[in-house]
C-alpha positions in Angstrom: -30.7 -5.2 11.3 -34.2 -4.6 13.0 -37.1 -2.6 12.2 -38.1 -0.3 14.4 -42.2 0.0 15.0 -42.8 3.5 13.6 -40.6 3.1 10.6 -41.1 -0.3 9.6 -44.0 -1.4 7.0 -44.6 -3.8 9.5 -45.7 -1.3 12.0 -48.4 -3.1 13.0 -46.1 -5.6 14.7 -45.6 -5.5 18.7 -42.7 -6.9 18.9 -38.9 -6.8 16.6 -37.8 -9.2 14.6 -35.0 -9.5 12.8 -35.5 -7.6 9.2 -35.1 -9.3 5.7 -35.2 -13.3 5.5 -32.9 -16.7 5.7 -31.0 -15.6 2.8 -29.9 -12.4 3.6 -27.6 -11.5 6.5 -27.7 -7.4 6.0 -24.8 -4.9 6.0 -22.9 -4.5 8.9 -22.0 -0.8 8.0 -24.6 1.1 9.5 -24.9 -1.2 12.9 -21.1 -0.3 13.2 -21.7 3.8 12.7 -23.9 3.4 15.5 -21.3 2.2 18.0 -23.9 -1.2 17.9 -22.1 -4.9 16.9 -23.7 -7.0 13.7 -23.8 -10.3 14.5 -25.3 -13.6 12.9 -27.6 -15.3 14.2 -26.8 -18.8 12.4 -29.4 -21.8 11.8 -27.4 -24.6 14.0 -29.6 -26.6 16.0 -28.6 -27.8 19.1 -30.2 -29.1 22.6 -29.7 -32.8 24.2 -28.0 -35.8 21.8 -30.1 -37.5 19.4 -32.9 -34.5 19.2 -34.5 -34.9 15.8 -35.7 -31.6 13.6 -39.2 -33.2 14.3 -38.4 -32.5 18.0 -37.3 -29.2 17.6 -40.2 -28.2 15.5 -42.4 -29.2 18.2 -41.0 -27.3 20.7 -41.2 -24.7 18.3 -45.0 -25.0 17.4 -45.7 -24.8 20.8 -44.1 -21.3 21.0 -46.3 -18.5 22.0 -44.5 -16.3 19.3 -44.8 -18.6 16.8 -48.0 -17.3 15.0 -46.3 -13.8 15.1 -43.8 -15.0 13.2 -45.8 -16.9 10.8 -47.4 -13.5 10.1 -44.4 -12.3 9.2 -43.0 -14.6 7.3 -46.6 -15.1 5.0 -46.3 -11.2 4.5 -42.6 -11.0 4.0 -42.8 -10.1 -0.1 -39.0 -11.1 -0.7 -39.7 -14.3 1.0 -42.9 -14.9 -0.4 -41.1 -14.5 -4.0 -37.7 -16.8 -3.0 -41.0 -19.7 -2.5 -42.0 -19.5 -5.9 -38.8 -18.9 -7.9 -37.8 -22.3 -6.1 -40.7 -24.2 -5.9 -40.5 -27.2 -7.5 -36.6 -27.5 -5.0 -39.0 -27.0 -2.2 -41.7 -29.7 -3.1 -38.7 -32.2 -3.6 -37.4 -30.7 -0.4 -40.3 -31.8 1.6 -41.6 -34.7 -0.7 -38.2 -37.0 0.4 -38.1 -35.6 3.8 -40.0 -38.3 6.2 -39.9 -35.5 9.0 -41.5 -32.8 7.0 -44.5 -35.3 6.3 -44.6 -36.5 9.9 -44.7 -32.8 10.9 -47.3 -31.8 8.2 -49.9 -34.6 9.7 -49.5 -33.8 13.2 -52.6 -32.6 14.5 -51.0 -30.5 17.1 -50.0 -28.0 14.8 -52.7 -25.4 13.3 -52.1 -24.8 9.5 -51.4 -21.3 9.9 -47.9 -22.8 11.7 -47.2 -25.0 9.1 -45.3 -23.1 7.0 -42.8 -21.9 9.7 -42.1 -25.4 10.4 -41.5 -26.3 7.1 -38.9 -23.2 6.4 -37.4 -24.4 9.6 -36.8 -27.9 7.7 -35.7 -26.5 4.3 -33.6 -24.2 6.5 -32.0 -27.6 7.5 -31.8 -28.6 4.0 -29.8 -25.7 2.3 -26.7 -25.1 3.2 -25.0 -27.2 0.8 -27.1 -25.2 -1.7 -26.1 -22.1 -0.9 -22.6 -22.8 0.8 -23.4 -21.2 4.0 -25.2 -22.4 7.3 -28.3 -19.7 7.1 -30.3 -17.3 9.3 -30.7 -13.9 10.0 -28.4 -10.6 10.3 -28.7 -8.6 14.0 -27.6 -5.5 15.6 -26.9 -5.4 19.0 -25.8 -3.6 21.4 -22.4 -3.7 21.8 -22.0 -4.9 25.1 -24.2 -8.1 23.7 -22.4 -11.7 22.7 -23.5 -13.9 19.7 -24.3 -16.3 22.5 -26.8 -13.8 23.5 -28.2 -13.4 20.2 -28.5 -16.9 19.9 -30.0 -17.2 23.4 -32.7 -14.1 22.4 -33.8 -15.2 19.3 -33.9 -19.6 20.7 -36.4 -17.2 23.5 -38.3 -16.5 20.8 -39.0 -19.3 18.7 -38.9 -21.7 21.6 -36.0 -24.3 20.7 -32.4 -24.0 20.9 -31.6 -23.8 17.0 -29.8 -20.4 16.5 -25.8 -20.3 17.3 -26.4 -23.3 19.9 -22.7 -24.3 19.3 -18.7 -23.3 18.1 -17.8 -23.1 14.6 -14.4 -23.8 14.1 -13.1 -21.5 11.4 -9.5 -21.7 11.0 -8.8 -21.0 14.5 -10.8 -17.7 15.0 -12.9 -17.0 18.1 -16.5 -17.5 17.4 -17.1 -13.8 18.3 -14.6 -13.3 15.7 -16.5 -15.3 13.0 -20.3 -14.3 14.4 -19.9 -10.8 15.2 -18.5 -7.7 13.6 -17.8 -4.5 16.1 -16.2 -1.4 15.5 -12.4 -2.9 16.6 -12.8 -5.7 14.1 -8.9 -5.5 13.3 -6.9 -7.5 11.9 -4.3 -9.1 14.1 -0.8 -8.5 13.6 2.5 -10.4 15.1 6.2 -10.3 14.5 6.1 -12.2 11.3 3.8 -9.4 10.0 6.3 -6.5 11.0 9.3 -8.6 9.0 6.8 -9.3 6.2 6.3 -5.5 6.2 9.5 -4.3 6.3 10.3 -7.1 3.3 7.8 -5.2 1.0 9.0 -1.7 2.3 12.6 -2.6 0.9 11.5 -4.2 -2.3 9.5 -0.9 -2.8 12.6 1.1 -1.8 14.7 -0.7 -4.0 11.9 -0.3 -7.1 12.1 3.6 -6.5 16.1 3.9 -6.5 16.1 1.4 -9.2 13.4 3.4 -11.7 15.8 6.9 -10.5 18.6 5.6 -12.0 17.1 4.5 -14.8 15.7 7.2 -15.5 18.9 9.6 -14.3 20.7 6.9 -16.9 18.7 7.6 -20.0 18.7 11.6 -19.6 22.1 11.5 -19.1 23.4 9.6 -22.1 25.5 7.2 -20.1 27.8 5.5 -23.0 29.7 3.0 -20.7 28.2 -0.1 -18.9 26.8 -0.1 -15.8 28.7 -1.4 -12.9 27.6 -5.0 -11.2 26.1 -3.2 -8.5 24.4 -0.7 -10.7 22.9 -3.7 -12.7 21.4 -5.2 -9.6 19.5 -2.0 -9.0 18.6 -1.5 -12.1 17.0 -5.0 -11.9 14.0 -3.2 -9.8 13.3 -0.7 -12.4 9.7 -0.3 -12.9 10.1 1.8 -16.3 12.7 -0.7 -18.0 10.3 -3.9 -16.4 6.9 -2.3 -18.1 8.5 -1.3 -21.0 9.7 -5.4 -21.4 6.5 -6.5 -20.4 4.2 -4.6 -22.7 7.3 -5.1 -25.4 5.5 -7.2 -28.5 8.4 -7.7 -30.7 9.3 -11.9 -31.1 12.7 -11.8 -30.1 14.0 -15.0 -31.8 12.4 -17.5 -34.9 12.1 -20.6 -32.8 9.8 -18.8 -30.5 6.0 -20.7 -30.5 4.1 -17.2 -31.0 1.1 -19.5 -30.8 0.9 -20.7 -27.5 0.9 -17.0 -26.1 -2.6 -16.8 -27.7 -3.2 -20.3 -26.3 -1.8 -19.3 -22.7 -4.1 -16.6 -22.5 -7.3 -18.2 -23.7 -6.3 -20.9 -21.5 -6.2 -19.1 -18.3 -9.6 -16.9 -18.8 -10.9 -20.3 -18.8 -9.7 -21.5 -15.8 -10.9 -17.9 -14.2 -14.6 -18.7 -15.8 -14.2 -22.1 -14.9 -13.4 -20.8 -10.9 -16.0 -18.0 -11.0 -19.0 -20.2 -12.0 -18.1 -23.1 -9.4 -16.8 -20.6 -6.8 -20.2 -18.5 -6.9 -22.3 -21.5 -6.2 -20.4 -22.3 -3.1 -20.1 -18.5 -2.1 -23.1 -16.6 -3.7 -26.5 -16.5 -1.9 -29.3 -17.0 -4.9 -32.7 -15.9 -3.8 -33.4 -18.1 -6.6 -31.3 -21.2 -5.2 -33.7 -23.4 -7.7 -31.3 -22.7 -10.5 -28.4 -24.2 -9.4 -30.5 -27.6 -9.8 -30.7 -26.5 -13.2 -27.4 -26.1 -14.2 -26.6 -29.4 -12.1 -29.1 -31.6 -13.9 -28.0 -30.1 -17.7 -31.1 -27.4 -18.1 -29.3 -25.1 -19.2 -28.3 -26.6 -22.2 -25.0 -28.2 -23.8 -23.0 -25.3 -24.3 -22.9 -25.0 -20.4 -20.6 -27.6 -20.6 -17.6 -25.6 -21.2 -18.1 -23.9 -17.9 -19.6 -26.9 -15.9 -16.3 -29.3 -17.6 -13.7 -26.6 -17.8 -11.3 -29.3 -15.9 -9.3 -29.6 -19.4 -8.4 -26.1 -19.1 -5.8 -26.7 -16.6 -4.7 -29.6 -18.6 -3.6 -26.9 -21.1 -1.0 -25.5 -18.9 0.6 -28.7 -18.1 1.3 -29.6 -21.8 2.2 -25.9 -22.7 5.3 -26.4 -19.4 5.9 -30.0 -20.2 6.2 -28.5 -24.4 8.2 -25.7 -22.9 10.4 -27.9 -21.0 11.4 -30.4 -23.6 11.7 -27.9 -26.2 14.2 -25.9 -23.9 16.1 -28.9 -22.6 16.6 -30.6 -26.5 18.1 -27.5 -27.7 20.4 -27.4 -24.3 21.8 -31.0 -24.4 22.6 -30.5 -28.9 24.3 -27.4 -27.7 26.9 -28.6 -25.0 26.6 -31.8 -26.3 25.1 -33.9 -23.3 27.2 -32.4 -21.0 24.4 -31.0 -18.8 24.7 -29.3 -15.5 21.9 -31.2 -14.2 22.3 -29.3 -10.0 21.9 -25.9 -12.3 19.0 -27.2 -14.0 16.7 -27.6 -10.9 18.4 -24.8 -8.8 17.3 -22.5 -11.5 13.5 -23.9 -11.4 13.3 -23.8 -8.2 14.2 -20.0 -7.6 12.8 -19.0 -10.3 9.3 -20.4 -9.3 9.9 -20.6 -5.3 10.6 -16.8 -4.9 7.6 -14.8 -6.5 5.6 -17.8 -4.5 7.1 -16.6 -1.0 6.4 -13.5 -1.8 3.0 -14.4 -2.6 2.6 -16.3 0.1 3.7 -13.4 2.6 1.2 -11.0 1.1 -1.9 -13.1 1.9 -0.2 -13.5 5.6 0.6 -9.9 6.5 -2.4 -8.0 4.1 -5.0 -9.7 3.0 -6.7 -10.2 6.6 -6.3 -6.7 6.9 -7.9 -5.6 3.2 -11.0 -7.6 4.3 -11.4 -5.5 7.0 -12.3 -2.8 4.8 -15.4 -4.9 3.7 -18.4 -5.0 6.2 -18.6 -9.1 5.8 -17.9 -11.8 8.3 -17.6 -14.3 5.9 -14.9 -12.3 3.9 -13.1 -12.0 6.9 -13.3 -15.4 7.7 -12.0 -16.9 4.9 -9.1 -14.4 4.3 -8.1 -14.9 8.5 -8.2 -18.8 6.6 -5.9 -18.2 4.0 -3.9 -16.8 6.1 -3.5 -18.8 8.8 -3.1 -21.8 6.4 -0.4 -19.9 4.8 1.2 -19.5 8.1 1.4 -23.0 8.7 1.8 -24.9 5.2 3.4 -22.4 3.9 6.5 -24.1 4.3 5.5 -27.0 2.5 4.4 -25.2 -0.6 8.2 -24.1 -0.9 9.2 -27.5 -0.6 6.6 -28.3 -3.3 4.7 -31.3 -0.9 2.0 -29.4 -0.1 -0.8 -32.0 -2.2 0.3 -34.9 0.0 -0.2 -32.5 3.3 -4.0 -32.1 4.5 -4.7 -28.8 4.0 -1.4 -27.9 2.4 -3.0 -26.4 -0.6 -5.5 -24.0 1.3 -3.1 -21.1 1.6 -4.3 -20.0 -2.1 -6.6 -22.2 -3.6 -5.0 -22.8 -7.2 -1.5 -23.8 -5.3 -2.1 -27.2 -5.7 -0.7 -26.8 -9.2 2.5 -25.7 -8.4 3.6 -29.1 -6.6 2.5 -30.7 -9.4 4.1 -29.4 -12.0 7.5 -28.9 -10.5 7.3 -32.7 -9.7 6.7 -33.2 -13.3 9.5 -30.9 -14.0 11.6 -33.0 -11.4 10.8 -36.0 -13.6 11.4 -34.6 -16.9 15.2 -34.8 -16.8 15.2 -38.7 -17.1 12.1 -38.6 -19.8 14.1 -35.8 -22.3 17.4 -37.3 -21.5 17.1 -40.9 -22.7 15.0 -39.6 -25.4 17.5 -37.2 -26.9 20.4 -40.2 -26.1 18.5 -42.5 -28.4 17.2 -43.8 -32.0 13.8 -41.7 -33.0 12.1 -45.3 -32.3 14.1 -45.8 -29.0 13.0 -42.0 -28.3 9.3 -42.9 -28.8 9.6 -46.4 -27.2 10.4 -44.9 -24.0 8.4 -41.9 -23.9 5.1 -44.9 -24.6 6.8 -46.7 -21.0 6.2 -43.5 -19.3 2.6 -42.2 -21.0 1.6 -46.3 -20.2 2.8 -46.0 -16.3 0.7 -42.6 -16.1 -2.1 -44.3 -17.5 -2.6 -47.0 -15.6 -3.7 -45.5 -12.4 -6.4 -43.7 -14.2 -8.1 -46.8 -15.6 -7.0 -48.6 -12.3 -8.6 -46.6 -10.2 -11.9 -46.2 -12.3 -12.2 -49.8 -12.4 -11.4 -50.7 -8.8 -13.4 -48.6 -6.8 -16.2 -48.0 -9.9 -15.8 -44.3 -10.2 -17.8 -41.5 -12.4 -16.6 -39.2 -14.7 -12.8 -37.4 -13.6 -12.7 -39.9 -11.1 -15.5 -38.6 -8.9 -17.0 -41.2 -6.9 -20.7 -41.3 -6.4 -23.4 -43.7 -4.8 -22.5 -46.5 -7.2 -18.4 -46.4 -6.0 -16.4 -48.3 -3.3 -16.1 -46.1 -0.3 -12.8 -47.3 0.3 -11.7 -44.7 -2.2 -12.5 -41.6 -0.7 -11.1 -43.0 2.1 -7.8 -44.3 1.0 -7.3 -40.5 -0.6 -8.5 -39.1 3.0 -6.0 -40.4 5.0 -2.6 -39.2 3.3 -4.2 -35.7 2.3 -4.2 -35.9 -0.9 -7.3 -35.2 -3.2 -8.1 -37.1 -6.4 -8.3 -34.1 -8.3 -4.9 -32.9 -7.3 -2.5 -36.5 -7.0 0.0 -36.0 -9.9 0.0 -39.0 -11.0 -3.6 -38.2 -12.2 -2.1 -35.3 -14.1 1.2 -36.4 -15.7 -0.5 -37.5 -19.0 -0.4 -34.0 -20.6 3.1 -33.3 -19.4 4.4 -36.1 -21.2 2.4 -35.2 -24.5 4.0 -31.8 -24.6 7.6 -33.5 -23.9 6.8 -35.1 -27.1 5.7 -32.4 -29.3 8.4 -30.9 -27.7 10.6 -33.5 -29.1 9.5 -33.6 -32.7 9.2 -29.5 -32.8 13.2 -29.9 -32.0 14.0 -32.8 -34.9 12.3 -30.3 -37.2 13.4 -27.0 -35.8 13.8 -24.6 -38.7 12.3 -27.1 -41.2 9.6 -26.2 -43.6 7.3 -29.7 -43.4 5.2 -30.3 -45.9 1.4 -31.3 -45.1 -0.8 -31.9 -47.9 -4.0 -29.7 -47.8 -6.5 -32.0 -47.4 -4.3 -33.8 -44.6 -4.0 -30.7 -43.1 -7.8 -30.2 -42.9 -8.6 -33.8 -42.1 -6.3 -33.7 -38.9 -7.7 -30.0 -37.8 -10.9 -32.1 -38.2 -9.6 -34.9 -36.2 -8.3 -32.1 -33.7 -11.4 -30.8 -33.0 -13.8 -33.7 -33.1 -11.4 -34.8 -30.1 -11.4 -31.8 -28.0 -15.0 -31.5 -28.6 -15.7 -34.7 -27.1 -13.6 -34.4 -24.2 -15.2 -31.3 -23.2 -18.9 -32.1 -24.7 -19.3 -35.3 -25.0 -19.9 -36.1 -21.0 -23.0 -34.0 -21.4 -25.3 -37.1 -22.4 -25.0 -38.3 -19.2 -27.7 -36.0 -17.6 -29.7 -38.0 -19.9 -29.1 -41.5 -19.7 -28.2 -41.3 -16.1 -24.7 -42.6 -14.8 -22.5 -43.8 -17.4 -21.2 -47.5 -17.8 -18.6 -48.6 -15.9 -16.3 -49.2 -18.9 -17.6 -45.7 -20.4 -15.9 -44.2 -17.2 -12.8 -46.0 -17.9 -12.4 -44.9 -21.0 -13.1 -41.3 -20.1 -11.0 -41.3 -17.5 -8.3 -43.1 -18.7 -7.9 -41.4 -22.0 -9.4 -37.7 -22.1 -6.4 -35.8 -21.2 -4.3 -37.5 -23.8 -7.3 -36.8 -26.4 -7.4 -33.3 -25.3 -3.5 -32.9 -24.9 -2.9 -34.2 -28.8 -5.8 -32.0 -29.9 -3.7 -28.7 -29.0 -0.6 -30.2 -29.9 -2.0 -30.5 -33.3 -2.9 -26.8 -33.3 0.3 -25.9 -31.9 2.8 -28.3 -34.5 0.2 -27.0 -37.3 0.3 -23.7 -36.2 4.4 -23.8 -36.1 4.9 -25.0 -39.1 2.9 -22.4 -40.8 -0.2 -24.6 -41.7 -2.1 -23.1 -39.3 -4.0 -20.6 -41.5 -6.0 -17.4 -39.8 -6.5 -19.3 -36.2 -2.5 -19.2 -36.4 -2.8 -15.1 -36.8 -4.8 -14.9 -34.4 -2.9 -17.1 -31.7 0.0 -15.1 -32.6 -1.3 -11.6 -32.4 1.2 -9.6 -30.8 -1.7 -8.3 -28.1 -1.7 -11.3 -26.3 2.3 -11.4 -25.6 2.1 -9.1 -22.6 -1.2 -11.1 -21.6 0.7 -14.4 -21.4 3.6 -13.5 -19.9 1.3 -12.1 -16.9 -0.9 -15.6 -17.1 1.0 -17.3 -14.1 0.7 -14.6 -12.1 -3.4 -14.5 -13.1 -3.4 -17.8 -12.3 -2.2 -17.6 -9.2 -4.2 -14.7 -8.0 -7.9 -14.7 -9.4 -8.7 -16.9 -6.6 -8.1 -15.0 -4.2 -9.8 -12.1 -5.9 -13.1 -14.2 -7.0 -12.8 -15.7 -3.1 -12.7 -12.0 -1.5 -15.2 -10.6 -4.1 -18.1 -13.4 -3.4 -17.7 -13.6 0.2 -18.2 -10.0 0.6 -21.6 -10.2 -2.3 -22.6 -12.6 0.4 -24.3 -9.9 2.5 -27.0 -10.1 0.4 -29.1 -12.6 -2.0 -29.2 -11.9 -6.0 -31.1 -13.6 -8.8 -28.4 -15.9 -10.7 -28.5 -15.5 -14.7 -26.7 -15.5 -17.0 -25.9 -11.7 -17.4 -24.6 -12.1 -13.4 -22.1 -14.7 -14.4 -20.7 -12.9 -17.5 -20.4 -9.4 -15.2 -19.1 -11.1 -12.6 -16.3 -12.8 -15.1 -15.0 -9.4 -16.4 -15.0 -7.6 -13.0 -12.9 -10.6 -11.2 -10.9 -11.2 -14.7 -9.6 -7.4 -15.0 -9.1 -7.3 -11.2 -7.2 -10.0 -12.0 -5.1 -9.5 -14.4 -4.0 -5.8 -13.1 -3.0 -7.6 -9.7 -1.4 -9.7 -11.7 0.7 -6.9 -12.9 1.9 -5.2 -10.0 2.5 -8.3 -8.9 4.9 -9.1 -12.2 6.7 -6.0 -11.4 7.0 -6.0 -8.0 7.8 -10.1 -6.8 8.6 -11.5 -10.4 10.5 -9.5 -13.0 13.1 -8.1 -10.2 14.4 -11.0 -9.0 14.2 -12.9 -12.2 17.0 -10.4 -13.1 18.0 -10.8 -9.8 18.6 -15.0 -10.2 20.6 -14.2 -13.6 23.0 -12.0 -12.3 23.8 -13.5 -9.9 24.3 -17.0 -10.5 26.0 -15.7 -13.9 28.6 -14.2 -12.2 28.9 -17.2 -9.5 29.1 -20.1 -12.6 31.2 -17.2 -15.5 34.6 -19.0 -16.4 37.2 -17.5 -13.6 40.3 -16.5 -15.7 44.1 -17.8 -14.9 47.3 -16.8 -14.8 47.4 -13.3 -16.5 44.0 -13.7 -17.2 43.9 -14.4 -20.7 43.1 -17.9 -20.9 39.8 -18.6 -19.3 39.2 -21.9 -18.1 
C-alpha cells in the first residue's frame, strides 16, 4: 500500500513510496475493495550477465531519488527497530561480505547513502532467513502489471532489481503469483466437477445413512438389517461418532498404552513441523533469533523441538508392533495357512482410499479455501499442492512416490506413507520365518534383517563423512547429495534409512505374542534399573546431540555411531515402556498412557498426521502478510491453534473418508471370501 501526502506521517514527503518496510508485504484486502490490484514488488535483481550487487549498488547511488529514500528509511521507526533487534546478524552480514566493504570505502557514495546500499545488500542476504525473496507490498491500479510495478519502482531507485525476472511457482503465471485482483479465482477443470460430485454423494450417502439410523433406533427394529441396509448404514455419522468417542477396551490383549503413546507421539511431530515450518514461512522482524535457536542459545531443552526427528520413528515401531502382533496371532490361529493376496489387498484399501480421498480434496478445494485469504503466498503454495497432487498423485497410490522427484509434494508428510507400506510389504517374510522357527532361529533372523538395515546407515556416514541424521555439511563428499539428487529421493525419506524401528516393533511384537496372557515376573529393582536404562537412552538420542553447538562438528566416528544406532536406542527405549507397561509393571506412567481420554485421540492420529501440514502450511503463508517478533509465547500459541485445527479436521475427515469405507472394505470383501454353501446348503465348504 502507499501513503498518500495529506494522510501520511510522512507528509512532508513529495513523492510516494511504498508504505511499511522489506519485511512486510501489507494486506491485499483493502487495495482489492478499491477495485485497485496488490501486487509485490519482489527484491530479484536482474540487468546484463555477470552484473555484481556492487554494480547494482552503484547504479543505485547515483540515483537522483536515492537520498529521498534514505530519508525514509533513517526515519522509518519499524525499520529503525528490525536494525537493532538484529544487529549483531547484520554486522556478520556485512563483516563477511567483500562487496559490502568495497561499497562502504567507495568515495563516490556520501554517507548519508550508505545505509540504503547496505539494506540493498542484506536484502540480498535474507531470504534464506526468512524463507521468502523480500520487498515491498503495492497497490495499483488495476489496469497495471507486476512488470510495471517492477519497472516503476527500478525508475526509482535506478537499477533493475525489483521483479526483473519469472518465478516459476508450480506452473502459475507470474501475475498469478505477484499480483492479487479482485477475479483472483481459483481455477476449476473437469476433474474438479467429478471430484465434486464424489464428495456430493459421499455426503448424500452420510445423510441417508444417519436417517436410517436414526429411523432404526426410534423404531425398535428387532430383526437384522438387510446387506444393502448395512452398507448404508456404514455412512452413519451418529453410529461412526458414537464408536469414535467410545472408550470402553474392547478386548484384554489390546496395548491400551500405546493409544497414550500414539497421541503424544503425534503432537510432537505437529510441534516438531510448526517450529521448522515457521522459520521457513514466518516473517520475524526480529530475524536475529532464528540464529539463536540455530547456534543452541536457547538452551538444551530446545532440543526436543530442534531434534524432534525420533518422533516419527515412534510411529514406525508402534505399525511394525502392530503388524507383528496382528500377523502372530493370525498364523497360531489358522495354523500357517495364511491368505497372504488377502493380507496386502486389505492394507492397501484400507490405507489407499481415505488417501484418494485426501488427495482429491487438496485438488478440487484447497486452491479455492486460499482464496478466501488476502495472501499471494497462501495461494501459491496451495495452487502447489495441488498441482503436485494432480500429477504425482498417482504415484502416492502406488506407494513410489519417495523415489519420484517431487512425488511427495502433494501433502508434505506423505512421504511416510510409501515408507511404511513398503515396510509392511516386507514384513510378511520377517514374521513368517520367525513364527516358523526355534525362539533362537526367530531372533537369528530377525538380527540378519536389523544388520542389513544397518548397514547403510553407518555406510553412508562413513563414505561420504556425513553430520548428524545424515545431513551433509562443508566437511562431506558432494557426491552424496548428488547421488540422492538424481533418483529423487531424499536422505531423510529413503526407507532403508527408516526400517530400523519397524523391525524393533516386529520384535516386541514377537515376544508380546510368546507371552500373550502371561503374568511375567520382573523383580523391582530390575524393573527400575531398565526404566532407568530406558530413559538414559531416549534421552540421549534426543539430547545428547546438543554438545555439538559447543564443540563444533562432531567426529567422524561420533556421527557413525549416531547415525547408525539412534533409532534402535530410541526404538528399544519405548519398547521397554510399552512390554513394561503391558505386563503391568508400568506403575502410574502406565495409567496414564492408558487413560481412556486419549482412545478417541489416537484413533484420529493418522488422520492428524496427515493433515496438520497442510493446516500449519495455509496458516503461516497467510501470517506472512505481515512481520511478528518470534518468542517463545508465539510458538506455543501458534502450536495449539494449528494442533486443534488439526485435530477437528482430522475428525470430519475420520467420519467422512475413513470410518465409511472401512465398513465399506469389511462388508464387502466378507461376503466375497464367506464360505459358499453346497448342495442343500447345509454343509459349507
Amino acid at each position: 500500500m502507499t501513503h498518500h501526502a495529506k494522510t501520511s506521517a510522512l507528509g512532508g514527503m513529495s513523492l510516494e513510496v511504498p508504505a511499511g518496510y522489506s519485511f512486510d508485504y501489507g494486506s491485499s484486502t483493502q487495495c482489492i475493495k478499491l477495485d485497485a490490484k496488490h501486487c509485490l514488488a519482489l527484491y530479484l535483481p536482474g540487468g546484463p550477465a555477470g552484473r555484481s550487487l556492487v554494480e547494482h549498488s552503484l547504479n543505485i547511488s547515483n540515483s537522483d531519488n536515492l537520498k529521498l529514500l534514505s530519508n525514509y528509511l533513517q526515519n522509518n521507526m519499524a525499520l529503525r527497530s528490525l536494525i537493532a533487534m538484529n544487529s549483531e546478524v547484520i554486522e556478520a552480514i556485512m563483516e563477511h561480505c567483500d562487496e559490502c566493504s568495497t561499497l562502504l570505502q567507495d568515495p563516490k557514495i556520501s554517507p548519508i547513502n550508505t545505509i540504503i546500499l547496505a539494506l540493498f545488500q542484506i536484502w540480498s542476504r535474507t531470504p534464506s532467513l526468512i524463507g521468502r525473496p523480500t520487498g515491498y507490498g503495492v497497490c495499483v491500479p488495476s489496469q497495471c502489471s507486476y512488470r510495471d510495478v517492477g519497472t516503476n519502482l527500478n525508475s526509482f531507485v535506478g537499477s533493475p532489481i525489483f521483479n526483473t525476472f519469472d518465478i516459476s511457482s508450480y506452473g502459475n503465471k507470474n501475475e498469478d503469483f505477484f499480483c492479487i485482483a479482485k477475479d483472483h479465482a481459483a481455477s476449476w477443470d473437469g476433474l474438479n466437477t467429478f471430484i465434486a460430485i464424489v464428495f456430493g454423494a459421499i455426503g448424500i450417502f452420510i445423510v441417508l445413512g444417519t436417517l436410517a439410523d436414526v429411523f432404526s433406533m426410534f423404531g425398535n427394529e428387532k430383526e437384522s438389517p438387510t446387506y444393502g441396509k448395512q452398507l448404508l448404514l456404514s455412512f452413519s455419522l451418529y453410529t461412526n461418532l458414537k464408536e469414535l468417542m467410545n472408550t470402553q477396551v474392547k478386548s484384554k490383549d489390546t496395548l491400551t498404552c500405546l493409544d497414550g503413546m500414539r497421541f503424544i507421539s503425534m503432537t510432537w511431530v505437529v510441534l516438531g513441523h510448526n517450529f521448522i515450518f515457521s522459520t521457513n514461512s514466518l516473517i520475524f522482524n526480529n530475524f536475529k533469533i532464528l540464529a539463536d535457536i540455530f547456534s543452541g542459545k536457547w538452551g538444551v531443552e530446545f532440543e526436543a523441538i530442534a531434534n524432534a526427528l525420533p518422533s516419527v520413528d515412534s510411529f514406525f515401531l508402534f505399525s511394525g508392533l502392530l503388524v507383528g502382533y496382528l500377523t502372530f496371532k493370525e498364523l497360531d490361529r489358522c495354523k500357517g495357512k495364511f491368505n497372504l493376496i488377502m493380507y496386502y489387498v486389505h492394507r492397501y484399501i484400507r490405507l489407499s482410499i481415505p488417501l484418494a480421498l485426501i488427495i482429491a480434496f487438496v485438488i478440487a478445494f484447497l486452491p479455492t479455501l486460499a482464496r478466501t485469504t488476502d495472501s499471494q503466498l497462501t495461494h501459491d503454495i496451495a495452487d502447489g499442492q495441488a498441482s503436485r497432487c494432480r500429477e504425482y498423485g498417482w504415484s502416492i497410490l502406488l506407494y513410489v512416490n519417495n523415489f519420484i522427484e517431487h512425488g511427495s509434494d502433494c501433502i508434505g508428510v506423505i512421504w511416510y506413507t510409501c515408507d511404511d507400506m513398503i515396510f509392511f510389504w516386507l514384513s510378511f517374510f520377517v514374521v513368517y520365518p520367525m513364527w516358523n522357527n526355534t525362539r533362537s532361529g526367530a531372533l537369528a533372523w530377525w538380527l540378519i534383517w536389523l544388520v542389513a538395515s544397518t548397514i547403510p546407515l553407518v555406510y553412508q556416514t562413513w563414505k561420504y563423512d556425513l553430520g548428524l541424521i545424515l545431513q551433509p555439511d562443508q566437511e562431506s563428499d558432494p557426491e552424496f547429495a548428488l547421488g540422492y539428487g538424481t533418483n529423487g529421493t531424499s536422505v531423510y525419506e529413503a526407507p532403508w534409512n527408516r526400517f530400523q524401528p519397524y523391525l524393533v516393533g516386529i520384535l516386541l511384537g514377537y515376544i508380546l505374542h510368546l507371552t500373550r496372557g502371561q503374568k511375567i515376573h520382573i523383580n523391582p529393582k530390575l524393573n527400575v534399573l531398565c526404566w532407568q536404562a530406558a530413559f538414559l537412552t531416549a534421552f540421549g538420542v534426543v539430547y545428547g546431540t546438543y554438545s555439538h553447538y559447543e564443540r563444533g562438528r562432531l567426529t567422524q566416528l561420533e556421527n557413525v555411531l549416531y547415525n547408525g544406532f539412534q533409532r534402535i536406542g530410541w526404538s528399544l527405549s519405548l519398547s521397554w515402556v510399552i512390554f513394561s507397561c503391558s505386563k503391568g509393571h508400568g506403575g502410574m506412567i502406565n495409567d496414564f498412557l492408558s487413560w481412556r481420554f486419549f482412545l478417541p485421540l489416537s484413533r484420529l492420529s493418522f488422520m492428524t498426521f496427515l493433515i496438520h501440514s497442510l493446516v500449519i502450511f495455509i496458516a503461516f503463508k497467510t501470517f506472512s502478510t505481515i512481520a511478528v517478533d518470534l518468542s517463545w509465547p508465539l510458538l506455543v500459541c501458534f502450536f495449539f491453534g494449528n494442533l486443534m485445527i488439526s485435530i477437528s479436521l482430522a475428525m470430519v475427515a475420520m467420519l467422512v473418508v475413513e470410518t465409511p469405507f472401512v465398513k465399506l472394505e469389511k462388508l464387502i470383501l466378507g461376503r466375497l471370501l464367506a464360505p459358499k454353501p453346497v448342495g442343500n446348503g447345509k454343509k459349507p465348504v
